[in-house]
C-alpha positions as CSV (number, residue, x, y, z in Angstrom):
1,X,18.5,28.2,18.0
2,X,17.6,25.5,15.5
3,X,16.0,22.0,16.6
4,X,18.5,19.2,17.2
5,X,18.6,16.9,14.1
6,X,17.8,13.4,15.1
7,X,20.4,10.7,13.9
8,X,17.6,9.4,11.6
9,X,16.1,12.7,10.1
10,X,17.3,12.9,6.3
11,X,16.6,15.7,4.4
12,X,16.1,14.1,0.6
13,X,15.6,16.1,-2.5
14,X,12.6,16.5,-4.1
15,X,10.9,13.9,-5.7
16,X,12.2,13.9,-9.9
17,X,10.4,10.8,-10.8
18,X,11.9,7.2,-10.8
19,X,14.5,6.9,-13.7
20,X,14.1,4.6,-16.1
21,X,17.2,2.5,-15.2
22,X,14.6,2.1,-12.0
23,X,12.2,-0.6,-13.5
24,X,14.8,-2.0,-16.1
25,X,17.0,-3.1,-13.3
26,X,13.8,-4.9,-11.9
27,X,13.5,-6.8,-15.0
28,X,17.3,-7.4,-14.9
29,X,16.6,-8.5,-11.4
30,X,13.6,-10.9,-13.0
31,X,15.9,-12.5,-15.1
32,X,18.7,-12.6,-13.1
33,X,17.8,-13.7,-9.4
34,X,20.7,-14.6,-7.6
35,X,22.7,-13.2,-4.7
36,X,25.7,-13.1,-6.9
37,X,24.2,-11.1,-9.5
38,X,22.4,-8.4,-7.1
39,X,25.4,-7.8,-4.7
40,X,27.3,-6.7,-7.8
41,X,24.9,-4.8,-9.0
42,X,23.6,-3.9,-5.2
43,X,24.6,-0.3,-5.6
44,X,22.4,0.6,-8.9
45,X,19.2,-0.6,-6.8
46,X,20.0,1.8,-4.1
47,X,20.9,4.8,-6.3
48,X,18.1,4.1,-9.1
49,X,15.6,2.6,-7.5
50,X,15.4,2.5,-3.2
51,X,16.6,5.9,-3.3
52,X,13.7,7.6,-5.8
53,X,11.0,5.7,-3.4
54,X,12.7,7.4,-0.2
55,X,12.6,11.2,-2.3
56,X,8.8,9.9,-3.1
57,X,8.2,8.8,0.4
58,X,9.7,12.0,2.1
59,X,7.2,14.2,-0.2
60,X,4.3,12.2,0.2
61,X,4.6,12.8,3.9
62,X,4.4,16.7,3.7
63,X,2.0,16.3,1.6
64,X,-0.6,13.9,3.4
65,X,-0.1,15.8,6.5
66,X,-3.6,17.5,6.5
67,X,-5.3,15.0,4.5
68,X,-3.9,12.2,7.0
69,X,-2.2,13.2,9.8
70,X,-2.3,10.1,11.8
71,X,-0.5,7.6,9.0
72,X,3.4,7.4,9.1
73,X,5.6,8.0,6.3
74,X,9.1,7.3,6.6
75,X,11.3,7.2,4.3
76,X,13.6,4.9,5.8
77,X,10.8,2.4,7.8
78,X,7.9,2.7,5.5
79,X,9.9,0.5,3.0
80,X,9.9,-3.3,2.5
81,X,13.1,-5.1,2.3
82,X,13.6,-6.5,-1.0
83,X,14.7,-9.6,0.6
84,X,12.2,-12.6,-0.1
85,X,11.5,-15.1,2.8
86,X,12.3,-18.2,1.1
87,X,12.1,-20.8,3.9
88,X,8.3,-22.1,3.5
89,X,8.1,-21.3,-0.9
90,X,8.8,-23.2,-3.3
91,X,10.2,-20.7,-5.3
92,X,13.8,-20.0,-3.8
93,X,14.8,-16.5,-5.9
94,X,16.1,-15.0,-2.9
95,X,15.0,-11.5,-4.1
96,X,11.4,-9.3,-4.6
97,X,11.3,-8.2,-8.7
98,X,9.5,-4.7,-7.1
99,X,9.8,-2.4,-4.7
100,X,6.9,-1.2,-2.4
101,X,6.0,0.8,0.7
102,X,3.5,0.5,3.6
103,X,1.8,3.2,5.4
104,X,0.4,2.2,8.7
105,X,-1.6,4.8,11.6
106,X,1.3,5.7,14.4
107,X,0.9,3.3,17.4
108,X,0.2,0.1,15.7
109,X,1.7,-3.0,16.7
110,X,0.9,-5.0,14.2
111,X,1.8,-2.8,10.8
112,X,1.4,-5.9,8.2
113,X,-2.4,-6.7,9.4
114,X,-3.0,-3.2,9.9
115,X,-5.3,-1.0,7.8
116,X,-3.0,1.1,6.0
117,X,-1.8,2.8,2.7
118,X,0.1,0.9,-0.4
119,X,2.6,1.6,-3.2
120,X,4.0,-1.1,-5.5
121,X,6.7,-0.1,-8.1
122,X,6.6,-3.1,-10.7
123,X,7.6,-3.3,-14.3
124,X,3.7,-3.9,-16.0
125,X,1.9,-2.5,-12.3
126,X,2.6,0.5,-10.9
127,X,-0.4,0.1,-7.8
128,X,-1.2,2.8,-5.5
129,X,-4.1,2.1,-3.2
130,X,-5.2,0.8,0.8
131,X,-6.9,-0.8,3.0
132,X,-6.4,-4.4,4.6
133,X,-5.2,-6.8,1.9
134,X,-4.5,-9.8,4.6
135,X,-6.9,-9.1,7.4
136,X,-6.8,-12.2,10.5
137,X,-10.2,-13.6,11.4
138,X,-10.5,-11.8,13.7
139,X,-10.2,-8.8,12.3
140,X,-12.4,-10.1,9.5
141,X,-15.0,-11.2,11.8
142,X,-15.1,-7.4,13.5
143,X,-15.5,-5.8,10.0
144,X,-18.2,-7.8,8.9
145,X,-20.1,-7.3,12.3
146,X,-19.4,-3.0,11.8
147,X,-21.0,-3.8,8.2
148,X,-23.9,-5.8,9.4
149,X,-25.0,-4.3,12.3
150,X,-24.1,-0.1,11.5
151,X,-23.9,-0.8,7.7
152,X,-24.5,3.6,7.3
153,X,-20.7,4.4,7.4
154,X,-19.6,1.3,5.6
155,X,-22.0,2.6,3.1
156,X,-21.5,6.2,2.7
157,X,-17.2,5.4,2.6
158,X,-18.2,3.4,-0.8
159,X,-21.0,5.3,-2.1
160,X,-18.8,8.7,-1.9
161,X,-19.2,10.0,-5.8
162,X,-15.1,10.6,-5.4
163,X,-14.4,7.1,-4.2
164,X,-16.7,5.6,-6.7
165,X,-15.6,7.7,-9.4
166,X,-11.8,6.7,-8.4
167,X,-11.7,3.0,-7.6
168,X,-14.7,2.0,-8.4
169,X,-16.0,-0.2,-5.3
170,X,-14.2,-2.6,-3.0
171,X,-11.6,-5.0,-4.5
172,X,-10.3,-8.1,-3.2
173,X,-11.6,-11.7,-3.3
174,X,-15.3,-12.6,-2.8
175,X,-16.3,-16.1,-0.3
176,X,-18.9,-18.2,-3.1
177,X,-21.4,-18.4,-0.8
178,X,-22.5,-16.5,2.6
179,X,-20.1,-16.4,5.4
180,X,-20.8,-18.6,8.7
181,X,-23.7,-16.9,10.4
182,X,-25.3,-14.6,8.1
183,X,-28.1,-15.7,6.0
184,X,-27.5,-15.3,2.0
185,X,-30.5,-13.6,1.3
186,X,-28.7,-10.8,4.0
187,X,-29.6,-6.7,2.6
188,X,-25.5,-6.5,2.7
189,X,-24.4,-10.3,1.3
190,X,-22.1,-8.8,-1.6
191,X,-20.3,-6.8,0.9
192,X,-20.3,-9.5,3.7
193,X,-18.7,-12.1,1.3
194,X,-15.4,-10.2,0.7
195,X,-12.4,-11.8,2.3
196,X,-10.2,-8.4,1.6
197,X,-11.3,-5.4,1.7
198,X,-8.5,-2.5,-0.4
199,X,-9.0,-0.4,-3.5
200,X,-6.6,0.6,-5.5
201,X,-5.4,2.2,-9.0
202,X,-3.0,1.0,-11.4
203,X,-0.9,3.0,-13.6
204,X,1.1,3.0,-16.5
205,X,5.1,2.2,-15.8
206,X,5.9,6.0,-17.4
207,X,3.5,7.8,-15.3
208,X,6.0,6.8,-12.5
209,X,9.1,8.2,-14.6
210,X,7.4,12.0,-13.8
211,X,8.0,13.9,-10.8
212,X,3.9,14.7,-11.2
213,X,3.6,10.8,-10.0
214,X,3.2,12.1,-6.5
215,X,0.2,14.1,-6.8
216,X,-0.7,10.8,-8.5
217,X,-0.3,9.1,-5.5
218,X,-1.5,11.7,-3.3
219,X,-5.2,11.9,-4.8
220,X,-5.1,8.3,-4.2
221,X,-4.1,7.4,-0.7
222,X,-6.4,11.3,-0.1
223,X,-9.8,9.3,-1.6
224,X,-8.6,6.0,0.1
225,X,-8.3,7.1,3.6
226,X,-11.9,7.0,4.7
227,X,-12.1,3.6,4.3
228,X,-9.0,2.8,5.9
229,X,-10.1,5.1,8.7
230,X,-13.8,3.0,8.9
231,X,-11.7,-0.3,9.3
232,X,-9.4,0.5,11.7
233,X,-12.9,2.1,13.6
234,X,-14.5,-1.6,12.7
235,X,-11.3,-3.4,14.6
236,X,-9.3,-4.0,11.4
């Protein structure tokens, strides 16, 4: 007898590639940032472009089971809402110009400070990558004590020939001088100073356009997950 089918289990079709009506109604959306303007054109986002990233999402979860089984991808949850919380900006456009996902490990309780996987759709930055973009002080305070005091699998995450060879080293912004309580002349001061700690790869707005974009994606969030497996380990 066949499992039960849970009220919010979809089954989507495979992944085609975003169309390319996806990123030119984000730069209609650019130029045209009103609630009048998006309600009456509210269903060509979902069709062209919420919908594609729900197909992408629902693929990249079969195919990051084995290579990370304890992040979440789904395709309804995983998404951000495109509305824009206007009440401490300046900028009042009530609506985001992009469309991104986060991928957080099952059980946390704080998904937007949590280590985790990232895709951005954006008309000139398609980003695919991880980590912890906005981590608390506490959390930053934990990491750079795992780095300091057992520096060996901080180390051997960003020396890994793959991970170098894909991203690079760590991204995010860099404190000028030492942070509170470690001396600068510290063997691990360029690693100590960073105030984020993500990697990431950007990619050309076609390469998004191919159904191929999710083995994109999946060699991506595959080489970023042992860092975002070391930070959650460091308290991230």
């Amino acid at each position: 007898m066949p499992k039960p089918m849970h009220l919010d289990e979809v089954v989507y079709p495979p992944f085609a590639g975003f169309p390319p009506e996806a990123l030119r109604f984000l730069r209609r959306l650019k130029r045209n940032n009103t609630r009048s303007w998006f309600q009456a054109h509210k269903g060509e986002y979902e069709e062209q472009v919420r919908f594609p990233m729900q197909c992408l999402i629902a693929v990249l979860g079969n195919r990051m089971r084995s290579a990370a089984p304890e992040m979440e991808f789904h395709p309804g949850k995983s998404i951000f809402r495109i509305y824009r919380d206007v009440r401490f900006s300046k900028d009042k456009a009530p609506y985001k110009t992009n469309i991104a996902a986060s991928f957080e490990m099952r059980g946390r309780k704080h998904p937007t400070e949590s280590p985790g996987l990232y895709l951005g759709i954006e008309p000139g930055e398609i980003f695919v990558g991880g980590g912890v973009y906005m981590p608390t002080g506490d959390q930053l305070k934990g990491i750079r004590t795992a780095i300091a005091e057992h520096p060996d699998g901080f180390l051997e995450v960003i020396g890994d020939k793959g991970f170098r060879r894909m991203f690079g080293g760590i991204m995010g912004e860099q404190l000028a001088r030492a942070p509170l309580g470690y001396p600068p002349d510290h063997p691990h001061i360029a690693h100590l100073k960073y105030k984020q700690f993500y990697v990431g790869k950007i990619f050309e707005d076609r390469v998004c356009e191919s159904p191929r974009f999710v083995e994109n994606v999946t060699a991506v969030f595959t080489k970023t997950m042992p860092l975002v497996r070391w930070l959650a380990r460091a308290g991230a």
